[in-house]
C-alpha positions in Angstrom: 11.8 -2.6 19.3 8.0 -2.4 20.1 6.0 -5.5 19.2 3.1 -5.1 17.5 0.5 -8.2 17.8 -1.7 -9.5 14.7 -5.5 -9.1 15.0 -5.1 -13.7 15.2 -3.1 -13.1 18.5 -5.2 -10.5 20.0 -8.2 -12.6 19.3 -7.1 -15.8 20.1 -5.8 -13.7 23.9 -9.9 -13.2 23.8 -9.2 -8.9 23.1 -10.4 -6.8 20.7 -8.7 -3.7 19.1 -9.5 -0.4 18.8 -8.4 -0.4 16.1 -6.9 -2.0 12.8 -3.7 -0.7 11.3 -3.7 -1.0 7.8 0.0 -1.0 6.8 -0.4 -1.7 3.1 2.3 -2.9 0.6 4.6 0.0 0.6 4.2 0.4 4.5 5.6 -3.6 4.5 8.0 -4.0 2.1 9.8 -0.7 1.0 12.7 0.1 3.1 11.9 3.8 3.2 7.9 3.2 3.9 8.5 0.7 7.2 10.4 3.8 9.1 7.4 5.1 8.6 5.4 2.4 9.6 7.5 1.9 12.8 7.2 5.9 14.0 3.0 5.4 13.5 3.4 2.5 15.4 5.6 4.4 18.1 2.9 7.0 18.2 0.0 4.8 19.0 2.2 2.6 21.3 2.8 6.2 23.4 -0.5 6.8 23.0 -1.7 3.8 24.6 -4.2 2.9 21.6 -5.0 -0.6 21.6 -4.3 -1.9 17.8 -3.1 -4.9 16.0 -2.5 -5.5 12.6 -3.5 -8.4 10.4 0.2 -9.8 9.9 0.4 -11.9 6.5 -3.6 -12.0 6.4 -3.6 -8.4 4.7 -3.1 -8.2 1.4 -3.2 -5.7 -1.6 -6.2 -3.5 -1.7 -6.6 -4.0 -5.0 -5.9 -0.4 -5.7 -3.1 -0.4 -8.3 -4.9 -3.2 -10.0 -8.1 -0.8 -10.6 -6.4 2.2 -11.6 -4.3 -0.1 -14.5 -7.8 -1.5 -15.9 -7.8 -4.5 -14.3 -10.9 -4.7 -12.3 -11.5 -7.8 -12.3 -8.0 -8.7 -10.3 -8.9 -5.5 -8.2 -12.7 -7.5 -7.6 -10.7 -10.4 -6.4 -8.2 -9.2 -3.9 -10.6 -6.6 -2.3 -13.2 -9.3 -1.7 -10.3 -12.0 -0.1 -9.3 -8.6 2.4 -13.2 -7.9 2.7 -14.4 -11.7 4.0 -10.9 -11.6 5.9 -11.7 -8.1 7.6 -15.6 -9.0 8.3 -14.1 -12.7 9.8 -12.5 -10.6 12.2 -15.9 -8.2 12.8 -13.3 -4.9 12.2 -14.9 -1.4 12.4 -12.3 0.6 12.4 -8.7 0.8 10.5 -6.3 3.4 10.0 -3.8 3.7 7.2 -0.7 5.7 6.3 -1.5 5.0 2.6 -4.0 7.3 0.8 -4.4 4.9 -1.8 -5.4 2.2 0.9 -7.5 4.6 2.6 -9.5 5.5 -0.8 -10.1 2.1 -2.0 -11.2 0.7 1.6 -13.3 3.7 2.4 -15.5 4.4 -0.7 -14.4 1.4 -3.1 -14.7 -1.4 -0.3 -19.0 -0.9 1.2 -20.0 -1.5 -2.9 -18.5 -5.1 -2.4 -19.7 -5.5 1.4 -17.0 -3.9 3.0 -18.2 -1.3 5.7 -15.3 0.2 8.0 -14.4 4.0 9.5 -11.6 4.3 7.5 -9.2 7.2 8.5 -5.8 8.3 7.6 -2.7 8.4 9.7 -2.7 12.0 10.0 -6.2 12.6 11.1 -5.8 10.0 14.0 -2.4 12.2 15.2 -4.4 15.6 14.6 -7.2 13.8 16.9 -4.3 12.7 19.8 -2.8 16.1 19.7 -5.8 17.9 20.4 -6.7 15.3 23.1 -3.9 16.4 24.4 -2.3 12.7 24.7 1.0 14.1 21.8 2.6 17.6 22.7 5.5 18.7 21.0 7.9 18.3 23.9 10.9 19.7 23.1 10.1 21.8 19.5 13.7 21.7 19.1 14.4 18.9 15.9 12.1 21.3 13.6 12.8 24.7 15.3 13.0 27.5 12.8 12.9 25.0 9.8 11.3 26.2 6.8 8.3 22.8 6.2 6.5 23.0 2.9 3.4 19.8 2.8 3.0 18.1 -0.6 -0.6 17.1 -0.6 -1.3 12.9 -1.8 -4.2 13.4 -4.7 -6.1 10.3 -3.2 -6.1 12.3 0.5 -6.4 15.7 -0.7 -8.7 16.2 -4.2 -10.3 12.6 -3.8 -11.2 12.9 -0.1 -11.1 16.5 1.0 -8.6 15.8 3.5 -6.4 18.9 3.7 -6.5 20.5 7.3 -5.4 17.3 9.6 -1.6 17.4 8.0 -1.5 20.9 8.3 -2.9 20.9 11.9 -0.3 18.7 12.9 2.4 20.5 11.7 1.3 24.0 13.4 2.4 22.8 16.8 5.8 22.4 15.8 7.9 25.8 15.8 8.7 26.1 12.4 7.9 28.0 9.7 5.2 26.7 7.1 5.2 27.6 3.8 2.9 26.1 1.1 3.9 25.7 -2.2 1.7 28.0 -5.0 0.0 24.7 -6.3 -1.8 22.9 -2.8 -4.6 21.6 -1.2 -7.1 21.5 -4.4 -5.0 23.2 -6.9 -2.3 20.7 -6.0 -0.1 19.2 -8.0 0.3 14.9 -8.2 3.8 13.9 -7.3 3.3 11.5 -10.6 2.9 7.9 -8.7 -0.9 7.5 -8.7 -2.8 5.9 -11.1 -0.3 2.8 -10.7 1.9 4.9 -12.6 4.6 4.2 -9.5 5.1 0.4 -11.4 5.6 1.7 -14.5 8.4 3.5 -16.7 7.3 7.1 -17.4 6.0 7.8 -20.4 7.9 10.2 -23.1 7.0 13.9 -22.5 9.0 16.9 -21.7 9.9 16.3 -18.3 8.8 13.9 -15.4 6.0 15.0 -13.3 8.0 14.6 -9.7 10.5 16.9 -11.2 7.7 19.6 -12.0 6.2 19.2 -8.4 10.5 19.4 -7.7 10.5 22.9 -9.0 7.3 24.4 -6.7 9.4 22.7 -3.6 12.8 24.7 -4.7 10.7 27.7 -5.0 9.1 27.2 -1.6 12.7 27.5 0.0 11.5 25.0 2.3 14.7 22.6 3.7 12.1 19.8 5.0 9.0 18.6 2.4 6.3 17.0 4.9 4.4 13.8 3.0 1.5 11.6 3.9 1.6 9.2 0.9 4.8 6.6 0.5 4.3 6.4 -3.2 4.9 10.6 -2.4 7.8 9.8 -0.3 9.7 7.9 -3.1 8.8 10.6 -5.6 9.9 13.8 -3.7 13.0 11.7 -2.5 13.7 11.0 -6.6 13.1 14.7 -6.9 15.8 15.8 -4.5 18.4 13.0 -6.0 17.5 14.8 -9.4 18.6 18.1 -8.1 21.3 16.6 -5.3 19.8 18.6 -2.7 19.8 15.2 -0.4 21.7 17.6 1.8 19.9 20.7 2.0 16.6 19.2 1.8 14.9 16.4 3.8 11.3 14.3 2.7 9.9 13.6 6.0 6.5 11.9 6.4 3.5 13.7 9.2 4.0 10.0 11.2 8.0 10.8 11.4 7.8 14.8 11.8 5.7 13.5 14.5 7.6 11.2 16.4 10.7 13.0 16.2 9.2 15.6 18.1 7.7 14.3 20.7 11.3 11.8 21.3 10.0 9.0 20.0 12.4 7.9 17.3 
């Protein structure tokens, strides 16, 4: 168990971080979402990165709240995180959340928010190519056919689309991308808060479309960077009972797994 201090503690120790980790709602509540939270937190614990996170002082972006129409509740919680983050004088945060990182990156500086916001997997592409992660053994993914499912709020909204991929190149596997990526991609059917609400009636769910390009892929591990993604692709391989041919993995856990970490 690695223990991970708040941004209060390392303050009140008279330190600073390097940086903040933004674990977000999903990242802190949803079973599936903490292992994920735990292997980023192995990573930059290997890694030797100073960070802290703000504990029960973080709260919702606001995201889900804007995309349902409600900007003035969206208004409200992004200005209680902003005075909080600018109270604690924090330049820099990292997120596993795409959502998070949209919202705090280009939604935050109109309400006096100004951070470097970056996303899980471009702070592992940067620590791989500094040499501090190797793929030590190459064995857990060896030969494994990985297809990556790109988050619309990381890819289309942000332009984000090498960093997964670079990360994923040093494993030996085989990488295969599905025929709708990068900005053809295709939404896994959670954004635009539609992940806290029933689907509406149509032909078929949209997770179950994006479903079909992973079957076609042949790929046995789907590689995410979004956990509203995660728990979309994971209903998607329920819906077809391929839990035990195929495996949703997010960049963080691919990550840690091969370098021994989890």
């Amino acid at each position: 168990m690695i223990q991970v201090p708040t941004i209060a503690e390392m303050m009140a120790a008279g330190e600073e971080p390097e940086i903040l980790f933004w674990v977000g709602c999903a990242g802190s509540y949803d079973e599936r979402a903490q292992r994920v939270t735990q292997a980023f937190a192995k990573i930059l614990t290997h890694c030797h990165i100073k960070f802290a996170v703000l504990g029960t002082e973080e709260n919702c972006t606001g995201d889900p709240a804007k995309r349902a129409g409600n900007e003035f509740l969206f208004q409200m919680q992004a200005m209680m995180n902003i005075e909080v983050l600018n109270g604690y004088h924090i330049k820099k945060i990292v997120t596993a959340c795409p959502h998070c990182f949209n919202t705090i990156k280009n939604e935050y500086p109109n309400l006096g928010g100004h951070y470097e916001v970056i996303h899980h997997t471009q702070l592992i592409q940067e620590l791989i190519d500094a040499g501090k992660l190797k793929a030590e053994n190459g064995e857990p993914f060896k030969g494994k056919k990985i297809t990556y499912h790109d988050p619309c709020y990381l890819g289309r909204a942000n332009g984000v689309y090498e960093a997964p991929r670079k990360v994923l190149e040093v494993l030996d596997a085989d990488l295969v991308e599905m025929k709708r990526c990068k900005q053809n991609g295709l939404c896994c059917g959670a954004g635009g808060a539609q992940m806290f609400k029933e689907p509406e009636k149509g032909k078929k769910d949209v997770n179950i479309e994006r479903m079909n390009d992973v079957l076609e892929s042949k790929a046995s591990v789907v590689a995410v960077g979004c956990p509203f993604c995660m728990t979309m692709m994971k209903d998607g391989v329920k819906h077809f009972e391929k839990e035990q041919e195929i495996e949703v993995l997010d960049i963080a856990e691919i990550t840690a797994r091969n370098n021994n970490l989890i």
